[in-house]
PyMOL Python script that loads the backbone (N, CA, C, O; Angstrom):
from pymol import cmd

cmd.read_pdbstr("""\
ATOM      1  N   UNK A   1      -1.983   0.985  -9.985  1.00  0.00           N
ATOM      2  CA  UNK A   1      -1.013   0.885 -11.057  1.00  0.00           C
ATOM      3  C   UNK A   1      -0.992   2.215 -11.801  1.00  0.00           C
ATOM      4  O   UNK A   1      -1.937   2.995 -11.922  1.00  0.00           O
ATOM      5  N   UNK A   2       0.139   2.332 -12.239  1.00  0.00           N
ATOM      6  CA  UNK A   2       0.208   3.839 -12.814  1.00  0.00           C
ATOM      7  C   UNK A   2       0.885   4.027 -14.243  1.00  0.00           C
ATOM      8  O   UNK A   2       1.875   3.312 -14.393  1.00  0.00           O
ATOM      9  N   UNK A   3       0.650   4.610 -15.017  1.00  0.00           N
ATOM     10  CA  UNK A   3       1.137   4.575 -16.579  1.00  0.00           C
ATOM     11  C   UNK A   3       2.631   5.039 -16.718  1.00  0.00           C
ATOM     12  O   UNK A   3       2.695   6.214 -16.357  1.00  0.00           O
ATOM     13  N   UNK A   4       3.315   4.771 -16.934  1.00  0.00           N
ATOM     14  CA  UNK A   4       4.717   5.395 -17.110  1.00  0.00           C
ATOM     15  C   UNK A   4       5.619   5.276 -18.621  1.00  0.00           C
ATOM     16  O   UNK A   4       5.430   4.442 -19.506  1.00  0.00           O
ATOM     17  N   UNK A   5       6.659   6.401 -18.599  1.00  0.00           N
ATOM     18  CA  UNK A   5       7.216   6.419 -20.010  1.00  0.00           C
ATOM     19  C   UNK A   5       8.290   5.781 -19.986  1.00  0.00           C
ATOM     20  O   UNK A   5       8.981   6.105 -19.020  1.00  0.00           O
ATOM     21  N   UNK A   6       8.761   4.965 -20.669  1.00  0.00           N
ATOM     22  CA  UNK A   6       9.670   3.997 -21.112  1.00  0.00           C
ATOM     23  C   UNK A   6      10.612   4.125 -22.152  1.00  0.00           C
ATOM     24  O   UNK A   6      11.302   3.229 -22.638  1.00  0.00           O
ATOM     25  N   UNK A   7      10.572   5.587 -22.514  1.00  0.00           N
ATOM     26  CA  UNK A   7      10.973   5.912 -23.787  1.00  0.00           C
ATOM     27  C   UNK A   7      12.736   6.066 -23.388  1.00  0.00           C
ATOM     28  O   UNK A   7      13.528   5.323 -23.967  1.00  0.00           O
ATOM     29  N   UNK A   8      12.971   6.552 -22.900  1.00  0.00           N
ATOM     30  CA  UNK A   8      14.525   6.913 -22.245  1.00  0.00           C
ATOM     31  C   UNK A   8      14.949   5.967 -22.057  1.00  0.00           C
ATOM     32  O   UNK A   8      16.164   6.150 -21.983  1.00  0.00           O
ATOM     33  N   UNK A   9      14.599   4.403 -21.834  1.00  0.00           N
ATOM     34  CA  UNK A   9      15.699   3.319 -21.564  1.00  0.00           C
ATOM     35  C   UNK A   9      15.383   2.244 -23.050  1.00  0.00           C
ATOM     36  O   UNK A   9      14.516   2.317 -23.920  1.00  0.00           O
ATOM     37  N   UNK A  10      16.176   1.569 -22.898  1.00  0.00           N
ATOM     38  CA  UNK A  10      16.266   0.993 -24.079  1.00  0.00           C
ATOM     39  C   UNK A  10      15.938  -0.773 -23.362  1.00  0.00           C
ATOM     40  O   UNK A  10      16.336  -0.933 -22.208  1.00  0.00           O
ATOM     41  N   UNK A  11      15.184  -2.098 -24.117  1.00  0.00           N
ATOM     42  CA  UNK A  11      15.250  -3.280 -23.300  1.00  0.00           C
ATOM     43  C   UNK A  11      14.450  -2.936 -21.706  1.00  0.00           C
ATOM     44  O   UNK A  11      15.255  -2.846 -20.779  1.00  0.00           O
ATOM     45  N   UNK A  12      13.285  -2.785 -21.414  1.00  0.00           N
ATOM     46  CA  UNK A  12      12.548  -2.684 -20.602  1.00  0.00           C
ATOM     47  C   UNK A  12      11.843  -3.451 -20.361  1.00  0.00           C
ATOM     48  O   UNK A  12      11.013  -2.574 -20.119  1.00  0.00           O
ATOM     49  N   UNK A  13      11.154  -4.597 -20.116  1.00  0.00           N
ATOM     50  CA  UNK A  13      10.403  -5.477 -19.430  1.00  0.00           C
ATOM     51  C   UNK A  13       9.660  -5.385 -18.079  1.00  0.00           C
ATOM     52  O   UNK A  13      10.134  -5.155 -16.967  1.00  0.00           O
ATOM     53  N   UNK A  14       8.176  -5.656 -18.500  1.00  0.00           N
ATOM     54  CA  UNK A  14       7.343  -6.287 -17.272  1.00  0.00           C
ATOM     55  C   UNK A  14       8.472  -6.483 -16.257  1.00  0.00           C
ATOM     56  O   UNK A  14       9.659  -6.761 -16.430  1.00  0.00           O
ATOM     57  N   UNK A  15       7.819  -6.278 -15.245  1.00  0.00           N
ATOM     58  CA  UNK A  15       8.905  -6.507 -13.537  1.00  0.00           C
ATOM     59  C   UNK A  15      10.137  -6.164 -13.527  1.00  0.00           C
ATOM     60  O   UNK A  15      10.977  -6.473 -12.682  1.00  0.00           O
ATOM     61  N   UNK A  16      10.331  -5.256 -14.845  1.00  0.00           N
ATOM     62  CA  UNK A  16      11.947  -4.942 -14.278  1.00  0.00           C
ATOM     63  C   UNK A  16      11.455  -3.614 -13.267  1.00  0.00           C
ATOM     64  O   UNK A  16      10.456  -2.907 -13.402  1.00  0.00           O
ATOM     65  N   UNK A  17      12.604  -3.541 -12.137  1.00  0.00           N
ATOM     66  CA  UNK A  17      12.662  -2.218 -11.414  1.00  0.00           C
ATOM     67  C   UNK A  17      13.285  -1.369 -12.090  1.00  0.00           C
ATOM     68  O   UNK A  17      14.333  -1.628 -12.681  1.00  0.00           O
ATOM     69  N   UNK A  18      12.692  -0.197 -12.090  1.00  0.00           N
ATOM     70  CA  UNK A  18      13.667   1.500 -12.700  1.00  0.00           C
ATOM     71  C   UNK A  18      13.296   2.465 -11.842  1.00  0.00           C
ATOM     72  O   UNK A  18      12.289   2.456 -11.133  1.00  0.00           O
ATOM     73  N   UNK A  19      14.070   3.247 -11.909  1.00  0.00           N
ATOM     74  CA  UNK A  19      13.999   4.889 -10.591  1.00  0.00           C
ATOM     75  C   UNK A  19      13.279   5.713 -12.036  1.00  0.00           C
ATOM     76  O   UNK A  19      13.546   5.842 -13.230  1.00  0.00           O
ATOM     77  N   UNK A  20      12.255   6.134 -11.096  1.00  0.00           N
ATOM     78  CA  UNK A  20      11.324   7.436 -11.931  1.00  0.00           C
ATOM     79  C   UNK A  20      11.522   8.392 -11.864  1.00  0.00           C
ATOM     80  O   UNK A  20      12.381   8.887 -11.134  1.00  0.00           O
ATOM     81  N   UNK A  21      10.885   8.893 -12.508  1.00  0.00           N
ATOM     82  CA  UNK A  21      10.585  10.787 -12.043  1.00  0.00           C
ATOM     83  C   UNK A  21      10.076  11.887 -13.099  1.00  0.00           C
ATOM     84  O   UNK A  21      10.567  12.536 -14.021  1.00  0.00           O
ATOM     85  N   UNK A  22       8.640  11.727 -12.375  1.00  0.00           N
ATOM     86  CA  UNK A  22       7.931  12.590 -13.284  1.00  0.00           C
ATOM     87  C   UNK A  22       6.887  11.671 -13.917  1.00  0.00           C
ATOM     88  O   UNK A  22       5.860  12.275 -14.227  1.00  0.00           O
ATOM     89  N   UNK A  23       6.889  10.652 -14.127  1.00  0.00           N
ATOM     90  CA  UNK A  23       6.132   9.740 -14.942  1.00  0.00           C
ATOM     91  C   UNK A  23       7.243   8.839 -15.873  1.00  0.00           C
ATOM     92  O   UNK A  23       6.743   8.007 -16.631  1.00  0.00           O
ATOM     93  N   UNK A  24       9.153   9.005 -15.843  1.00  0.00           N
ATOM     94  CA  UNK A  24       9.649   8.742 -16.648  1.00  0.00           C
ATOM     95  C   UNK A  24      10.468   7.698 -16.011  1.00  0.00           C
ATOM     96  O   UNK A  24      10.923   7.811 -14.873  1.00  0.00           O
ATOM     97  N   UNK A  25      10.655   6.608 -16.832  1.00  0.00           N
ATOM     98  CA  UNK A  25      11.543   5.458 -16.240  1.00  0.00           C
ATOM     99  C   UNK A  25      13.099   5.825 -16.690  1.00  0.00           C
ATOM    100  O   UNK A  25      13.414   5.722 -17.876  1.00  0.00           O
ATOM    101  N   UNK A  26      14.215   6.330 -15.524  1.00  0.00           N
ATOM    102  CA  UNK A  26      14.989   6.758 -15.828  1.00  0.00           C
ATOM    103  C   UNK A  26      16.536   5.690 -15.819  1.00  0.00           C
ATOM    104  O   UNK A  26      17.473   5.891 -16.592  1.00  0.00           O
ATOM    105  N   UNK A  27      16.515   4.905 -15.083  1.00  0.00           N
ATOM    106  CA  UNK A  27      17.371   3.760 -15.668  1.00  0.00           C
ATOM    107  C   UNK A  27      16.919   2.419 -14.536  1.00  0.00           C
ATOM    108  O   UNK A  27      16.509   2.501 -13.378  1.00  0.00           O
ATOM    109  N   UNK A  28      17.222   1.022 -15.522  1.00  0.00           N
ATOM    110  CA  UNK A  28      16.938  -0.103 -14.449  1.00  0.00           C
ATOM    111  C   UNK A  28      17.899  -0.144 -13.265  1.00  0.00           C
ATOM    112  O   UNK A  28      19.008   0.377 -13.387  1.00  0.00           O
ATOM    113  N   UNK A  29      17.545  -0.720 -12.154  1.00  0.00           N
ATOM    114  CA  UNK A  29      18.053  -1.113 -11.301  1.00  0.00           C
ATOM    115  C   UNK A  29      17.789  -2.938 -11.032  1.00  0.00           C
ATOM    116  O   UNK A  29      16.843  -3.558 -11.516  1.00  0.00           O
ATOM    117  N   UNK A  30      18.815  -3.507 -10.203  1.00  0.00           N
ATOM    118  CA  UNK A  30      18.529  -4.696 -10.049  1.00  0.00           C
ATOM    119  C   UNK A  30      17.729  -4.887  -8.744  1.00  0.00           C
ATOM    120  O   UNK A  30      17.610  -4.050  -7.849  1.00  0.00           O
ATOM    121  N   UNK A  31      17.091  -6.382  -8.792  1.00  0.00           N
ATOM    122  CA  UNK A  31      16.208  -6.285  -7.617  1.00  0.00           C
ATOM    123  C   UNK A  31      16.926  -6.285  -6.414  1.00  0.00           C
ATOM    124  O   UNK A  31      16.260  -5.455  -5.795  1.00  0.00           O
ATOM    125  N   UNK A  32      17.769  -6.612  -5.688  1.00  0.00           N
ATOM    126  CA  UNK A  32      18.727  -6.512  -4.675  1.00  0.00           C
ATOM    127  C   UNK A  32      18.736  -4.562  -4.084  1.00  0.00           C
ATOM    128  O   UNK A  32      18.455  -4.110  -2.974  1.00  0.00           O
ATOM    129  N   UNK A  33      19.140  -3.885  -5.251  1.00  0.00           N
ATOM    130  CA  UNK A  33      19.554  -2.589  -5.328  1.00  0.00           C
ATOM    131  C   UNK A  33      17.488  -1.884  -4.978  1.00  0.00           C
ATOM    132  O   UNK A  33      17.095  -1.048  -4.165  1.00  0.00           O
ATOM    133  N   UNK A  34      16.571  -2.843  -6.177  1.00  0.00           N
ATOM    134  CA  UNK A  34      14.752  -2.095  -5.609  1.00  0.00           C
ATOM    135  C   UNK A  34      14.323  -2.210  -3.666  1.00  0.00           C
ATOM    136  O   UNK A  34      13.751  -1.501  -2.837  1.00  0.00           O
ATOM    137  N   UNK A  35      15.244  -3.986  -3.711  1.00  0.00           N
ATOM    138  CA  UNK A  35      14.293  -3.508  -2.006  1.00  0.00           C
ATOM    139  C   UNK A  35      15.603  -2.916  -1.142  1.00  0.00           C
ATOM    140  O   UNK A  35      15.243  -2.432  -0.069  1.00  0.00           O
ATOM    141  N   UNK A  36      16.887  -2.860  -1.357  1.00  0.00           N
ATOM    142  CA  UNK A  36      17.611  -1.849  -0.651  1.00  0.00           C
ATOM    143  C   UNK A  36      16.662  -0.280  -0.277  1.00  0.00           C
ATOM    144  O   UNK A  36      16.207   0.198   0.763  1.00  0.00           O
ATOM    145  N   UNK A  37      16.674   0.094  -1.524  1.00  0.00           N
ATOM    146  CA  UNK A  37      15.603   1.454  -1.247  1.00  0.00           C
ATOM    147  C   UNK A  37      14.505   1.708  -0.907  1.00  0.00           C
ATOM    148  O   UNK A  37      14.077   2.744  -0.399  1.00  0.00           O
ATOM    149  N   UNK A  38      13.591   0.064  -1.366  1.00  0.00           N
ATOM    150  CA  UNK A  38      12.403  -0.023  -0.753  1.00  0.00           C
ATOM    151  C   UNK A  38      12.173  -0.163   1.037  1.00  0.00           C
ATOM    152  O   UNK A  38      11.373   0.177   1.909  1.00  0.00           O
ATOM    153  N   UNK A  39      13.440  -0.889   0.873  1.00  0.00           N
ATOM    154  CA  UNK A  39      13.150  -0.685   2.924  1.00  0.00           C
ATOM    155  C   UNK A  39      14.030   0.266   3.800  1.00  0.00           C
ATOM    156  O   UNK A  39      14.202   0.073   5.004  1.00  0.00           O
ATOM    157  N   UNK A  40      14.797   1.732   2.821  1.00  0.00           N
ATOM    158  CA  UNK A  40      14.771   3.154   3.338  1.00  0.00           C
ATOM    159  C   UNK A  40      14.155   3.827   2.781  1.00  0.00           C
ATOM    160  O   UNK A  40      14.477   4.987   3.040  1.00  0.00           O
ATOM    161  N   UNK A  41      13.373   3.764   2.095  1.00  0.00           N
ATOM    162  CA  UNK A  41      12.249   4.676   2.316  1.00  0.00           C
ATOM    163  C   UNK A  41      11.042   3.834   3.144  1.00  0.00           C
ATOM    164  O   UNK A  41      10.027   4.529   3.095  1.00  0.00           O
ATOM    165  N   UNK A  42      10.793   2.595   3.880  1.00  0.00           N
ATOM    166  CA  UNK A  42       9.921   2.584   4.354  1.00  0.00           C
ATOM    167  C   UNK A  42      10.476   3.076   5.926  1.00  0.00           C
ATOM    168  O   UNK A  42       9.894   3.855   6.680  1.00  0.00           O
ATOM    169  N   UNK A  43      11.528   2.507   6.120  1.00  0.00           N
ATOM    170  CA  UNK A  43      12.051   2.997   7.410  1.00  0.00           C
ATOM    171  C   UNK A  43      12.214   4.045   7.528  1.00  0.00           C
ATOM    172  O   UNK A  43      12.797   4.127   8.609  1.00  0.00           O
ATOM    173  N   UNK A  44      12.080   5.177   7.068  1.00  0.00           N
ATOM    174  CA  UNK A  44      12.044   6.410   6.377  1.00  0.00           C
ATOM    175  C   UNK A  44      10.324   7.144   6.712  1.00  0.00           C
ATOM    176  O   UNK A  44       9.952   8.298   6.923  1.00  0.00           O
ATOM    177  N   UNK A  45       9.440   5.531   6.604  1.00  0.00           N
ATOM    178  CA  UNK A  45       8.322   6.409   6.785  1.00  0.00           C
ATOM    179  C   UNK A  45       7.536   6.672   5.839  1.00  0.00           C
ATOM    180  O   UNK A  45       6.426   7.179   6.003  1.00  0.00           O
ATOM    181  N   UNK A  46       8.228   6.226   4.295  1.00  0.00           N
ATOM    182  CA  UNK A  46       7.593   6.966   3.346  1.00  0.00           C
ATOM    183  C   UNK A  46       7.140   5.634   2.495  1.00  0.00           C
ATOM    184  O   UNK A  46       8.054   4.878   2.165  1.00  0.00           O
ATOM    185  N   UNK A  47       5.807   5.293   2.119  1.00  0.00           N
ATOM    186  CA  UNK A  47       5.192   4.831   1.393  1.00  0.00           C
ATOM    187  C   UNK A  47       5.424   4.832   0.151  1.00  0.00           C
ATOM    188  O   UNK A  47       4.810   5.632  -0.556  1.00  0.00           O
ATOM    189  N   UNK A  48       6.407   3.897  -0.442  1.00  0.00           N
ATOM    190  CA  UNK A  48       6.599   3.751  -1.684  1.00  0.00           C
ATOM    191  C   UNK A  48       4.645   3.054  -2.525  1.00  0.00           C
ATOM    192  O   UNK A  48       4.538   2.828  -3.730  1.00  0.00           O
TER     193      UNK A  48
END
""", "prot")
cmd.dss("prot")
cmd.show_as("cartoon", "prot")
cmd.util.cbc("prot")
cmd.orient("prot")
């Protein structure tokens, strides 16, 4: 588990999905839209 900043979105909650970067939660996404990306980047190879 990893610490992240939350400061940039507004209404954030436990288990919501957001795209990072850097340590920064940069806007939510819905879960439909988290495992879309979660299974190209695994097919991809890359270990989310």
């Amino acid at each position: 588990m990893k610490t992240i900043s939350t400061a940039l979105l507004d209404d954030v909650a436990v288990d919501d999905y957001v795209i990072l970067h850097v340590g920064y939660a940069l806007a939510k996404v819905d879960e439909d839209e988290a495992r879309r990306t979660l299974e190209m980047l695994r097919d991809a190879g890359v270990q989310p």
